[in-house]
NUMARMAR-894758 format. One record per residue (C-alpha): chain; residue number from 1; x, y, z; residue in one letter. Coordinates in Angstrom, 1 decimal, padded with zeros to 4 digits. Layout:
! NUMARMAR-894758
<A,NUM,<X,Y,Z>,A>
...
This chain:
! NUMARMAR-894758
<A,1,<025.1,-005.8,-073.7>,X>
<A,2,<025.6,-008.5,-071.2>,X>
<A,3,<027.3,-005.7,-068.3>,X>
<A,4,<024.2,-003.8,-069.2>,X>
<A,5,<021.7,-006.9,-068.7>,X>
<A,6,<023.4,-007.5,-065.6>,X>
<A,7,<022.9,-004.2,-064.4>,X>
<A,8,<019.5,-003.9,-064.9>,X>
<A,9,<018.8,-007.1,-063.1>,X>
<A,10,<020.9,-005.6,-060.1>,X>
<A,11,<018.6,-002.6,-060.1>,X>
<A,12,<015.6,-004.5,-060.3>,X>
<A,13,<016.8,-006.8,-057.6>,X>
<A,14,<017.6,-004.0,-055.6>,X>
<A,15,<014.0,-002.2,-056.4>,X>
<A,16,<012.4,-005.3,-055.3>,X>
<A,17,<014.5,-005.5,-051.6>,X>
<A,18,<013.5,-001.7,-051.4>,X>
<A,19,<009.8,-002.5,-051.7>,X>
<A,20,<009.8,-005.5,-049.7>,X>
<A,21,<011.7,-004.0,-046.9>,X>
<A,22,<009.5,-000.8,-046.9>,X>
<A,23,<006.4,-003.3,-046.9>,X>
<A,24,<007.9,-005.3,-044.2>,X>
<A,25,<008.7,-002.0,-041.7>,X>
<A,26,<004.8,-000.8,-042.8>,X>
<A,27,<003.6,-004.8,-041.3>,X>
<A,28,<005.9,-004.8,-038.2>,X>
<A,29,<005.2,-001.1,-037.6>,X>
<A,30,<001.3,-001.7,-037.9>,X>
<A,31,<002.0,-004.7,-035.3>,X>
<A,32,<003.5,-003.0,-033.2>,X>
<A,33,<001.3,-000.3,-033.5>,X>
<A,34,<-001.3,-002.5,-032.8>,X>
<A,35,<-000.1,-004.3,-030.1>,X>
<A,36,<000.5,-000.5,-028.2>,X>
<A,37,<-003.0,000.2,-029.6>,X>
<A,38,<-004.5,-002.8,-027.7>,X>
<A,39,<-002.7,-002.2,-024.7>,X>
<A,40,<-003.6,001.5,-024.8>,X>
<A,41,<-007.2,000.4,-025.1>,X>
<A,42,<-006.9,-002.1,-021.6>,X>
<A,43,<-006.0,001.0,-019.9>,X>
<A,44,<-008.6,002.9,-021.5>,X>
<A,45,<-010.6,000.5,-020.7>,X>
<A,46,<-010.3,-000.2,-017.3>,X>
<A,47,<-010.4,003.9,-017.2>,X>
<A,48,<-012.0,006.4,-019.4>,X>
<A,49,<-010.5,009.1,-017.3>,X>
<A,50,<-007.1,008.5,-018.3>,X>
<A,51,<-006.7,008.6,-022.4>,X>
<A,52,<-004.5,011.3,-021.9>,X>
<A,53,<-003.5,010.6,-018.0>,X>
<A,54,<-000.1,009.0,-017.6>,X>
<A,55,<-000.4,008.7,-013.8>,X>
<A,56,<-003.7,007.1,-014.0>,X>
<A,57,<-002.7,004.7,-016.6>,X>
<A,58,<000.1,003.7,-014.8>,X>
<A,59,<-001.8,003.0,-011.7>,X>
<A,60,<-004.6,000.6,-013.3>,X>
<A,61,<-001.9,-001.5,-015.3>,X>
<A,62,<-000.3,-002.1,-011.9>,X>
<A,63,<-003.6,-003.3,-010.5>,X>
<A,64,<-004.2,-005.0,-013.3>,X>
<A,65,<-000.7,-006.6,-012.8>,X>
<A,66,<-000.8,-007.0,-009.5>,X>
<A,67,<-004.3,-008.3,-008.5>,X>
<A,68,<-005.4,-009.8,-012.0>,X>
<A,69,<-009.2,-008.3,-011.6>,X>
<A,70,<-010.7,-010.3,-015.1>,X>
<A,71,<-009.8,-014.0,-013.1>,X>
<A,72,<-012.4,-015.4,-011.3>,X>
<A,73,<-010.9,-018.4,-010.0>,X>
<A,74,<-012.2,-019.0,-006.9>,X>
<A,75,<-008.2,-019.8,-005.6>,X>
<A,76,<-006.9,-016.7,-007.6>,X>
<A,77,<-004.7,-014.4,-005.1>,X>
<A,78,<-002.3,-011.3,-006.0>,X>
<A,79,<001.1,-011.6,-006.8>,X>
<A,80,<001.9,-010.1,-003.5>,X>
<A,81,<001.0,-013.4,-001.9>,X>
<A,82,<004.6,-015.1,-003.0>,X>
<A,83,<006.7,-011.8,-002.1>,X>
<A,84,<008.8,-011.1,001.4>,X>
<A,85,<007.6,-009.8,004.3>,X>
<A,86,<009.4,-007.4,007.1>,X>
<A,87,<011.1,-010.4,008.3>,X>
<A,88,<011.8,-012.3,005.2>,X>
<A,89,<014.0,-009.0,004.8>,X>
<A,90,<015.6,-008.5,008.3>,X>
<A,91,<013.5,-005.5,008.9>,X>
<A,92,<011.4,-006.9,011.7>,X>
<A,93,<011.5,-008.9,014.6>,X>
<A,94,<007.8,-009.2,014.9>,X>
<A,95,<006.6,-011.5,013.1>,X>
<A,96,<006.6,-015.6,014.0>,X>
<A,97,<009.7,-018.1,013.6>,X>
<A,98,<010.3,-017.9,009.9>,X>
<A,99,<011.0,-021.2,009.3>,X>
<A,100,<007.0,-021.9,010.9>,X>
<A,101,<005.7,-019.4,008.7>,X>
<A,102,<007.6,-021.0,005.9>,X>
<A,103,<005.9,-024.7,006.5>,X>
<A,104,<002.7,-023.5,006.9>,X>
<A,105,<-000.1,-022.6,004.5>,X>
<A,106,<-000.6,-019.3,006.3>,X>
<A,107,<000.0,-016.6,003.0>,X>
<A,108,<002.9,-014.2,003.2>,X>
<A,109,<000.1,-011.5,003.4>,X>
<A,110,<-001.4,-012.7,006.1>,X>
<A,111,<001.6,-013.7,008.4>,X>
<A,112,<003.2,-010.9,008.8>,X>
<A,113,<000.6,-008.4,009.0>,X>
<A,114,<001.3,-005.8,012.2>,X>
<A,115,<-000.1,-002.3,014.0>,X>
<A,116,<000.2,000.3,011.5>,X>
<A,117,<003.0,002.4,012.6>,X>
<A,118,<000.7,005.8,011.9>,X>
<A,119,<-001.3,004.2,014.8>,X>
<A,120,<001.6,004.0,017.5>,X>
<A,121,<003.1,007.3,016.1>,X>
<A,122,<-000.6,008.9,016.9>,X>
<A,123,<-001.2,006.8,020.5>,X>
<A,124,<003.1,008.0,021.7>,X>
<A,125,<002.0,012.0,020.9>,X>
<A,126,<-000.9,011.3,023.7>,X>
<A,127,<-000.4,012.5,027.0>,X>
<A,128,<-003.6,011.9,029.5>,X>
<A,129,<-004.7,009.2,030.4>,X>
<A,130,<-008.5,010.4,029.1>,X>
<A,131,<-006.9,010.8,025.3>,X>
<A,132,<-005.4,007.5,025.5>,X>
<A,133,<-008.2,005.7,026.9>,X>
<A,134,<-010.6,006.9,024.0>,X>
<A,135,<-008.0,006.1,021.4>,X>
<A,136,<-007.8,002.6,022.7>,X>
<A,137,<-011.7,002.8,022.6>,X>
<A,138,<-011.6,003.1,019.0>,X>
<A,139,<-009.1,000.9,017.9>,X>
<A,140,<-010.9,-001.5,020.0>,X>
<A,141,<-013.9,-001.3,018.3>,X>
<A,142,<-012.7,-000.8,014.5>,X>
<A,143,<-009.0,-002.6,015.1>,X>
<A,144,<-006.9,-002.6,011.9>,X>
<A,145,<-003.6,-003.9,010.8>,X>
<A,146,<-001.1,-003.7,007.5>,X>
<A,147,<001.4,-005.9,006.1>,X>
<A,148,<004.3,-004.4,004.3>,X>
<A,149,<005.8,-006.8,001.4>,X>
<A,150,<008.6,-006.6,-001.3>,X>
<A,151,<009.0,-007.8,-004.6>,X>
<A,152,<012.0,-010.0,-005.3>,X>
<A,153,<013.6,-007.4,-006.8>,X>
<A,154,<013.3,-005.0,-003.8>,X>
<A,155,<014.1,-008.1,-001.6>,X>
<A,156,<017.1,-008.9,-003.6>,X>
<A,157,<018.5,-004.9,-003.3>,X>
<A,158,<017.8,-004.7,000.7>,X>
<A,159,<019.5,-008.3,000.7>,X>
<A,160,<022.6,-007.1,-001.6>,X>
<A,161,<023.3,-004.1,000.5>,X>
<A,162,<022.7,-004.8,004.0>,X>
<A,163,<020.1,-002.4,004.4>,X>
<A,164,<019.0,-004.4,007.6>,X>
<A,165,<022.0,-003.7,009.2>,X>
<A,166,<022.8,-001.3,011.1>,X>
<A,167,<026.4,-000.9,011.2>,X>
<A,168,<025.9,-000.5,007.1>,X>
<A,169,<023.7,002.7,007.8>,X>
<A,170,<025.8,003.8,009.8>,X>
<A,171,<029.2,003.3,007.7>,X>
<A,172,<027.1,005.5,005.0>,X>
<A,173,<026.2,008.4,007.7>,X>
<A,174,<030.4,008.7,007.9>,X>
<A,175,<030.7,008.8,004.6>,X>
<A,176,<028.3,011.6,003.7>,X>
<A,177,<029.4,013.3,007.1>,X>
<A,178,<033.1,013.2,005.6>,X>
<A,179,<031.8,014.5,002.4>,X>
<A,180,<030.3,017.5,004.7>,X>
<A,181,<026.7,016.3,002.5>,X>
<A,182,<023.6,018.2,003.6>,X>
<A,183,<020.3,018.5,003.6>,X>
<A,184,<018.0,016.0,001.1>,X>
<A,185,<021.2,015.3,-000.5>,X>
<A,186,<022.6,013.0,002.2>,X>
<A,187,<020.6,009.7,000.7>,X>
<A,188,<021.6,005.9,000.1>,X>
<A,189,<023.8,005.6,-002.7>,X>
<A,190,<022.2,005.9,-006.2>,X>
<A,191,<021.1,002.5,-007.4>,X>
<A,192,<020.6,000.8,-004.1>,X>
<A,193,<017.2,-000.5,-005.5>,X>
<A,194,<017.0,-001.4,-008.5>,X>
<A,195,<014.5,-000.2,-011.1>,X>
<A,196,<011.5,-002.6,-011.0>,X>
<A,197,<011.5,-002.7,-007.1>,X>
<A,198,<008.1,-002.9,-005.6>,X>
<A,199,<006.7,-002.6,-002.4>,X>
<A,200,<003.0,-003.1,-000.9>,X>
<A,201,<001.3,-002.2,001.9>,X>
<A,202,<-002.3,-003.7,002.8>,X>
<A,203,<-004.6,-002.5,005.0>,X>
<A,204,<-006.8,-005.1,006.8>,X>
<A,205,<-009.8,-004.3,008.8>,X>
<A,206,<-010.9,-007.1,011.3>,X>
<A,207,<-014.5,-008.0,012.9>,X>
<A,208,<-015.5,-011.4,015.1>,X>
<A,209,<-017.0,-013.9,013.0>,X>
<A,210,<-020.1,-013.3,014.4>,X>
<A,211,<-024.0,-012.4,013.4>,X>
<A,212,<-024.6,-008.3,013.6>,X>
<A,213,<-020.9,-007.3,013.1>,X>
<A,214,<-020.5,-004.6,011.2>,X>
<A,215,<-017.5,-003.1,009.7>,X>
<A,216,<-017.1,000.8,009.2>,X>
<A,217,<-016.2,001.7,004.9>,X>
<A,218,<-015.8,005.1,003.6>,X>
<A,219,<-017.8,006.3,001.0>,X>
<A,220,<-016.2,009.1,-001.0>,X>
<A,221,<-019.5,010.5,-001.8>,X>
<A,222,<-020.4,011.2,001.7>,X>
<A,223,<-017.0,011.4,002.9>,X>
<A,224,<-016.8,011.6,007.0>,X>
<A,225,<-015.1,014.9,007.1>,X>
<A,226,<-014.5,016.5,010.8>,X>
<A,227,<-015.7,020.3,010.9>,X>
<A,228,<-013.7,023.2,009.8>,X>
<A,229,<-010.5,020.3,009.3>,X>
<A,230,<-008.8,018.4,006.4>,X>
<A,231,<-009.0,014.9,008.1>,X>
<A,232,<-011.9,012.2,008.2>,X>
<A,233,<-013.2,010.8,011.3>,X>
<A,234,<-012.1,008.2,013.6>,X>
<A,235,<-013.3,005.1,011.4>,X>
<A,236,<-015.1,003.8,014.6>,X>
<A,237,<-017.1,007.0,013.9>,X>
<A,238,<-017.9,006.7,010.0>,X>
<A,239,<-021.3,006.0,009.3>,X>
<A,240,<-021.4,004.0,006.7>,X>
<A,241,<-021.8,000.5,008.1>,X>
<A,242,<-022.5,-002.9,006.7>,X>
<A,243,<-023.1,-006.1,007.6>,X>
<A,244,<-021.2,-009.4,006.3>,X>
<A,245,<-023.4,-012.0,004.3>,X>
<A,246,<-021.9,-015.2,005.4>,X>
<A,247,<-023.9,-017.4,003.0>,X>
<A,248,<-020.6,-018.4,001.1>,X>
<A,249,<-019.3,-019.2,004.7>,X>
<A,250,<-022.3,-020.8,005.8>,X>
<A,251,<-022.9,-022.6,002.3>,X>
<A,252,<-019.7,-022.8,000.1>,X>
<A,253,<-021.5,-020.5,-002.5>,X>
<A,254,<-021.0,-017.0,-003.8>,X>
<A,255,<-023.6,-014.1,-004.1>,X>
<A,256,<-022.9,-011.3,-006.8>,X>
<A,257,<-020.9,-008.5,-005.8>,X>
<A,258,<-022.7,-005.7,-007.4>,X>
<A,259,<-022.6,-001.7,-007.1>,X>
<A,260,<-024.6,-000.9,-003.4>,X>
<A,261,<-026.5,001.9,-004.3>,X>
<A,262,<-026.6,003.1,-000.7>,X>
<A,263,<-024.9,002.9,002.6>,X>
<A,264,<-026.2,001.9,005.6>,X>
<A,265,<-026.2,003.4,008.9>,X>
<A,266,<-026.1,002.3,012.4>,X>
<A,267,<-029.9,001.3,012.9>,X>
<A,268,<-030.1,000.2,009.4>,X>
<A,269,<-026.5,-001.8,008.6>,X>
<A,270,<-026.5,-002.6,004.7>,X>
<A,271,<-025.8,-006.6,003.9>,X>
<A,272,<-023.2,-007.1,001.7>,X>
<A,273,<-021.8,-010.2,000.1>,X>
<A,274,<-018.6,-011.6,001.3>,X>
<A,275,<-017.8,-012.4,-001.9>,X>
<A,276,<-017.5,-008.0,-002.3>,X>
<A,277,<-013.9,-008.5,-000.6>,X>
<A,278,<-010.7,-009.9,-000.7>,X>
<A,279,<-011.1,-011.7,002.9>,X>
<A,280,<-009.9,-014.3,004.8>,X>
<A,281,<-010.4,-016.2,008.2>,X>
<A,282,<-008.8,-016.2,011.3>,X>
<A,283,<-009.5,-018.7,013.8>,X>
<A,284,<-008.1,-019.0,017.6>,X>
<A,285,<-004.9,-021.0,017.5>,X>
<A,286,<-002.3,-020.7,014.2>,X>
<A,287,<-000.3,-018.5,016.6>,X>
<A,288,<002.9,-020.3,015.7>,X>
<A,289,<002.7,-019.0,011.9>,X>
<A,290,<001.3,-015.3,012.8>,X>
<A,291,<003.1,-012.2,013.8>,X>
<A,292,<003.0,-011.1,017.1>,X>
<A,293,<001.0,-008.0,016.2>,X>
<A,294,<-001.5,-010.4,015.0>,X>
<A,295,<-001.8,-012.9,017.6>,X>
<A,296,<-002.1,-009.9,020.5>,X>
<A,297,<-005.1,-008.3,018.2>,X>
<A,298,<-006.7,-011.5,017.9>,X>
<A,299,<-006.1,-012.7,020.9>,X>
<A,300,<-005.5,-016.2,020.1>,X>
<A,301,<-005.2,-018.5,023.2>,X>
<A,302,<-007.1,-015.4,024.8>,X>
<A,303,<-009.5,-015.2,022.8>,X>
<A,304,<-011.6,-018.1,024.5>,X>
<A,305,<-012.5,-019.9,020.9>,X>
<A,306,<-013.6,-016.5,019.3>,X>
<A,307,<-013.0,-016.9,015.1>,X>
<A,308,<-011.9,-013.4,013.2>,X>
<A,309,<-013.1,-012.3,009.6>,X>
<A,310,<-010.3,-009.8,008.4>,X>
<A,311,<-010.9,-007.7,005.0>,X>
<A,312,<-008.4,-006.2,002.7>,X>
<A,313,<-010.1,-002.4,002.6>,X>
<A,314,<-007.2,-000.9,001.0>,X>
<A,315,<-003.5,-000.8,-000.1>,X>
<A,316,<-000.7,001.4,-000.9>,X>
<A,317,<002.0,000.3,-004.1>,X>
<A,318,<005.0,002.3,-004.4>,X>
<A,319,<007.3,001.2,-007.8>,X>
<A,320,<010.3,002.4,-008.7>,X>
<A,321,<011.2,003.5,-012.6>,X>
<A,322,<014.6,004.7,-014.4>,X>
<A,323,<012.2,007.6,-015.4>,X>
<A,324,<011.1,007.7,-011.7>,X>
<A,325,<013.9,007.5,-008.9>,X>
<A,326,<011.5,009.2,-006.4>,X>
<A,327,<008.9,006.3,-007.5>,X>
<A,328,<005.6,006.4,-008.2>,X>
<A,329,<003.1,005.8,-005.6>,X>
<A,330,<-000.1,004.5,-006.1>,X>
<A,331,<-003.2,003.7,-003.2>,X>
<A,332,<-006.2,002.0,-003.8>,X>
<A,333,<-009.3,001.7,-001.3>,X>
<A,334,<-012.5,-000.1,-001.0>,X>
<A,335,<-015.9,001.7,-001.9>,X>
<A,336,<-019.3,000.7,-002.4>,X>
<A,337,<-019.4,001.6,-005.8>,X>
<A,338,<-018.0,-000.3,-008.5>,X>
<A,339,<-014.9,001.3,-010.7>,X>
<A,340,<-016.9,-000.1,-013.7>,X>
<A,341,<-018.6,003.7,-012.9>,X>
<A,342,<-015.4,005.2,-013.6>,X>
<A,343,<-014.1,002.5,-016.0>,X>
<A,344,<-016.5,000.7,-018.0>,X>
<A,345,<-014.8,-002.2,-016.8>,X>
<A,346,<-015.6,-006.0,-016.4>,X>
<A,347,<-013.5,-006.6,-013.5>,X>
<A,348,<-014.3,-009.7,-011.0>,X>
<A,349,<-015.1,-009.0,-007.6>,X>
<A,350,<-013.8,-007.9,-005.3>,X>
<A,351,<-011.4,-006.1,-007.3>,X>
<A,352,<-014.7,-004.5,-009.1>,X>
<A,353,<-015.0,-002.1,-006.0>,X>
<A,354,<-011.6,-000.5,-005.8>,X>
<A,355,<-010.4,003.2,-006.6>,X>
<A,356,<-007.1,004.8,-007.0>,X>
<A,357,<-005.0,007.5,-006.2>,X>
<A,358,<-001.7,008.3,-007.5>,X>
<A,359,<000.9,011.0,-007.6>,X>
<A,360,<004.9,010.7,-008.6>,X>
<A,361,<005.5,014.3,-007.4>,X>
<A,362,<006.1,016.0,-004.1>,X>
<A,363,<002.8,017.7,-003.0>,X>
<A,364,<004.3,021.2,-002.7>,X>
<A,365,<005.9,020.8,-006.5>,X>
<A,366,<003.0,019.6,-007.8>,X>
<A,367,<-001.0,021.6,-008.8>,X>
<A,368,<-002.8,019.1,-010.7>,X>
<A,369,<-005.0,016.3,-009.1>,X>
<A,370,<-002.4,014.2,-008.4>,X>
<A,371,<-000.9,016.8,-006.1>,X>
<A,372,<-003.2,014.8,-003.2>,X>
<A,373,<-002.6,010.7,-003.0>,X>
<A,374,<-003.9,009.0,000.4>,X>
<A,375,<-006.0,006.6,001.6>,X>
<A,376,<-008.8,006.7,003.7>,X>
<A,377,<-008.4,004.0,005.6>,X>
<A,378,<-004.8,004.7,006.7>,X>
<A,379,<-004.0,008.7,006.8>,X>
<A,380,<-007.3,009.7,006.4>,X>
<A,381,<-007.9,010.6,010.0>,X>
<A,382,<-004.2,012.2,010.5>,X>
<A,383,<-003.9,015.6,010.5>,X>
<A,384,<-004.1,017.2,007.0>,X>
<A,385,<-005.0,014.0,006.0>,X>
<A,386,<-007.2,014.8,002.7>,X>
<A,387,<-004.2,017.0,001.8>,X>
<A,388,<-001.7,014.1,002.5>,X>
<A,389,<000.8,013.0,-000.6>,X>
<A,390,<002.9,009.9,-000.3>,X>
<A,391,<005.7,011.1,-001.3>,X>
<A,392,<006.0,014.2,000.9>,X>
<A,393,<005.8,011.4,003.8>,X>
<A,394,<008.0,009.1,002.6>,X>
<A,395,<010.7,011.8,001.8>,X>
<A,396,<011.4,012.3,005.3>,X>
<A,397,<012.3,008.4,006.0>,X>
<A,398,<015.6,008.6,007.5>,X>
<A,399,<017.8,006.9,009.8>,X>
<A,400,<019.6,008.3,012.4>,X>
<A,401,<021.6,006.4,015.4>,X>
<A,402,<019.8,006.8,018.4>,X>
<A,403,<017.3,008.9,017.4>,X>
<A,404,<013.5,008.5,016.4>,X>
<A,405,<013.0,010.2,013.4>,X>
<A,406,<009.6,008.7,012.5>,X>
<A,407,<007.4,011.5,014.6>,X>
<A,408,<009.1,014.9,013.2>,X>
<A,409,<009.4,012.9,009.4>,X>
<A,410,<006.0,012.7,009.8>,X>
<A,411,<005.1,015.8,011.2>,X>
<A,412,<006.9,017.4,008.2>,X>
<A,413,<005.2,014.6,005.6>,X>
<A,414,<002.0,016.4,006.6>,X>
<A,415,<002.3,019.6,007.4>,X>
<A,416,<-000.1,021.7,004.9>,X>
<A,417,<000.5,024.1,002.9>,X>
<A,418,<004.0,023.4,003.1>,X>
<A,419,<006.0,025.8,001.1>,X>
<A,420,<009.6,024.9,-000.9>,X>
<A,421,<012.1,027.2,000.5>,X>
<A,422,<010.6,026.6,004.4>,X>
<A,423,<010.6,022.5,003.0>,X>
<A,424,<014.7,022.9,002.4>,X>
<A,425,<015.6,024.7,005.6>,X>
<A,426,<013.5,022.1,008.1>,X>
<A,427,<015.6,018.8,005.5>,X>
<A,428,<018.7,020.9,006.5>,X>
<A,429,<018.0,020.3,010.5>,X>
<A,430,<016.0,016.8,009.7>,X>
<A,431,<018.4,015.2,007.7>,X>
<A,432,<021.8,016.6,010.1>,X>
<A,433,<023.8,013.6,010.8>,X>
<A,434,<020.8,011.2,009.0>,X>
<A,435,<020.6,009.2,006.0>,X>
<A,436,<017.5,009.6,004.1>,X>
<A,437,<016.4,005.3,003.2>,X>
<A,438,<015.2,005.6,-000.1>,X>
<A,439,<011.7,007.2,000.9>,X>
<A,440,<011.2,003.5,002.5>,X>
<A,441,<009.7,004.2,005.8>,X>
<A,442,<010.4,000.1,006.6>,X>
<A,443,<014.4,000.1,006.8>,X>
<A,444,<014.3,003.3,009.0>,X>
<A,445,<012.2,002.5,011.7>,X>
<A,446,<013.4,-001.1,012.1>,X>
<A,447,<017.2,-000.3,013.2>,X>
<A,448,<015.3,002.1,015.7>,X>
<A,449,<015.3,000.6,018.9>,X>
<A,450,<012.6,003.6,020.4>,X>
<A,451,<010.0,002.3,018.0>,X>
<A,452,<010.2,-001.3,019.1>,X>
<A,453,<010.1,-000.4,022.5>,X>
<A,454,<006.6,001.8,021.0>,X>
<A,455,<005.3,-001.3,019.6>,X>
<A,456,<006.0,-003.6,022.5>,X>
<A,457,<004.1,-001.0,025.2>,X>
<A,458,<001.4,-000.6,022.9>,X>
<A,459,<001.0,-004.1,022.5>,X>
<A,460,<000.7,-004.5,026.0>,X>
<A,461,<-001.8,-002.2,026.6>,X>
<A,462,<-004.0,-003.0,023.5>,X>
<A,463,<-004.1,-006.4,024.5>,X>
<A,464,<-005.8,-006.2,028.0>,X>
<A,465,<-008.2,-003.9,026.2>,X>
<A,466,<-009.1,-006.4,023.4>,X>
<A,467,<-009.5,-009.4,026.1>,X>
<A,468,<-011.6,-006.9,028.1>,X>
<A,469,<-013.7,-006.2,024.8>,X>
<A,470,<-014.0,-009.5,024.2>,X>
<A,471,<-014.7,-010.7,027.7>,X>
<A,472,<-018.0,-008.2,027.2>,X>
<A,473,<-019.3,-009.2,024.0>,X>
């Protein structure tokens, strides 16, 4: 009777782990569950276009990561604002003495910001005199820079392997040319950059501090398409313009940011509220803390006293996953409308008025909506421009010695349509006796010494042109 007794208890005991346990996997799981249903619902929040819409979803959690659009602290910046730049990470020369930039206050953003490289690549394919003249023009009136930053994790992976030096690229070219590796294939070791790696790059459009500037934005309902072509206009030629409402300037106070309900044009400039942008100002003499991109387009000591307002319009993210090793790219731009349109959102400006694009395929392999990812602001006037995909670009970043591969890589990043089998025969030629960099443009074109000697030629000649500008307003 008592083994019996003592059986049953067992049992019983038993019964009663059983049930508790059962209970506690039905909590936990419920938790859980409700943890991934709230963060399902921020993402469906911020977009109702994306319930079912992995790519999308990704690309508002990393805004929401990266620019924290619900804080309206008036000292709030991104988290891109603590990252390296270029020459944090050996991959420029450009910017200021490091150890300046590092004692100043000047944000790593802001320091290191340079001419986009799409910009020399389009002003080198220029022959006359006439075409370059009129390009200058532009830039001139509309001038624009980006600054290219890296998370630590990227930072730590371009550190780790030397990917700022060249005798490192070139060790791996003899390896892969011993292997008799071809074609797409003939890439930086697996696990060069490690999963998390991020990199940014901003796009800043700049105007004199000044009463009746304007600054050119895009407007994707009106979009500034040439004729009978798949690229915008020249931003000097968009018509939307706006002009800049210094009253938190001029007072220390913000206005709202809302939605604008219409553009402006050029006799009748819309005013918007600084407060609509992520902005900042530049005034004539931090030069020892700036690039030199930056202190040519500026002017600086040339600029006789002149004070610059510079606006984030737009940015690129690209992030690397396990799931992803091609990454997953991500660009967001500035519009007059608010993504609470799109989103139902809350955001604080200016974060309230950007949009996304996104894509983690090659255009050509691709047919849904995300098949297309660019900016307006940066490839939108390029050739095939509204086709463009950042991927198919940034596929064709390679290193070779003594050669420039940036103007056929990104001939062949936008050539449109662009068919697979035609796609492997040009990487065959392309990538001969190259080493594709991760599908980061950045630690290609800074062991080339042709594109430095671009940059410093260019520089030379944009800044007589800006002094002249200036000179004449």
């Amino acid at each position: 009777m008592k083994a019996a007794r003592w059986i049953l208890a067992l049992v019983a005991m038993i019964g009663v782990f059983i049930f508790l346990a059962s209970r506690w996997s039905k909590w936990t799981g419920k938790s859980r569950d409700s943890a991934r249903f709230q963060n399902t619902n921020v993402a469906q929040h911020h977009s109702r276009r994306v319930q079912n819409d992995p790519e999308d979803r990704f690309a508002w959690e990393e805004f929401i990561s990266l620019v924290h659009p619900s804080d309206a602290r008036p000292d709030s910046h991104p988290e891109w604002v603590s990252w390296a730049n270029k020459c944090d990470v050996g991959l420029s020369t450009a910017c200021a003495n490091i150890s300046a930039r590092k004692s100043s206050s000047v944000l790593a953003d802001r320091a290191a910001a340079e001419i986009p490289r799409q910009l020399l690549d389009d002003f080198n394919k220029m022959k006359s005199k006439d075409e370059r003249g009129h390009f200058l023009h532009n830039y001139v009136a509309a001038p624009e820079l980006a600054s290219v930053l890296y998370n630590p994790r990227a930072e730590d992976s371009i550190r780790k392997n030397h990917l700022y030096e060249t005798a490192m690229l070139d060790g791996f070219i003899q390896q892969l040319n011993l292997r008799n590796t071809s074609g797409a294939d003939r890439h930086l070791p697996d696990g060069t950059f490690r999963p998390e790696s991020q990199i940014v790059k901003l796009i800043w459009e700049i105007i004199p501090d000044a009463d009746g500037q304007e600054l050119r934005l895009y407007d994707p309902e009106k979009p500034p398409i040439l004729p009978k072509s798949q690229r915008l206009e020249d931003e000097v030629d968009w018509p939307a313009r706006y002009e800049i409402d210094r009253y938190e300037i001029d007072r220390g106070k913000k206005k709202p940011c809302p939605a604008l309900e219409s553009y402006g044009s050029d006799d009748n400039p819309k005013t918007v509220p600084i407060n609509c942008f992520y902005w900042f100002p530049i005034k004539s003499n931090p030069c020892d803390s700036l690039s030199k991109d930056i202190t040519i387009v500026w002017g600086c000591a040339d600029a006789e006293g002149q004070d610059f307002l510079v606006f984030l319009v737009g940015f690129h993210v690209m992030k690397l996953t396990s799931a992803n090793p091609h990454w997953i790219w991500t660009t967001y731009y500035w519009t007059r409308k608010t993504n609470k349109d799109e989103s139902g959102s809350t955001w604080e400006a200016p974060w309230n008025h950007f949009h996304q694009m996104t894509t983690r395929a090659i255009r050509e392999e691709s047919s849904d909506k995300h098949a297309v990812c660019y900016n307006p602001y940066l490839e939108g006037h390029e050739e095939n421009g509204l086709k463009a995909n950042c991927l198919s670009c940034h596929s064709f970043a390679a290193y070779a010695r003594g050669v420039n591969k940036v103007a056929p890589g990104t001939v062949h990043g936008r050539e449109y349509p662009y068919l697979k089998d035609k796609r492997q025969i040009d990487e065959q030629e392309y990538f001969h006796d190259a080493i594709q960099t991760s599908f980061v443009w950045s630690i290609a074109t800074s062991q080339n010494k042709q594109v430095g000697k671009d940059r410093k030629k260019f520089q030379n000649i944009l800044g007589k042109a800006l002094r002249d500008q200036l000179h004449n307003q």
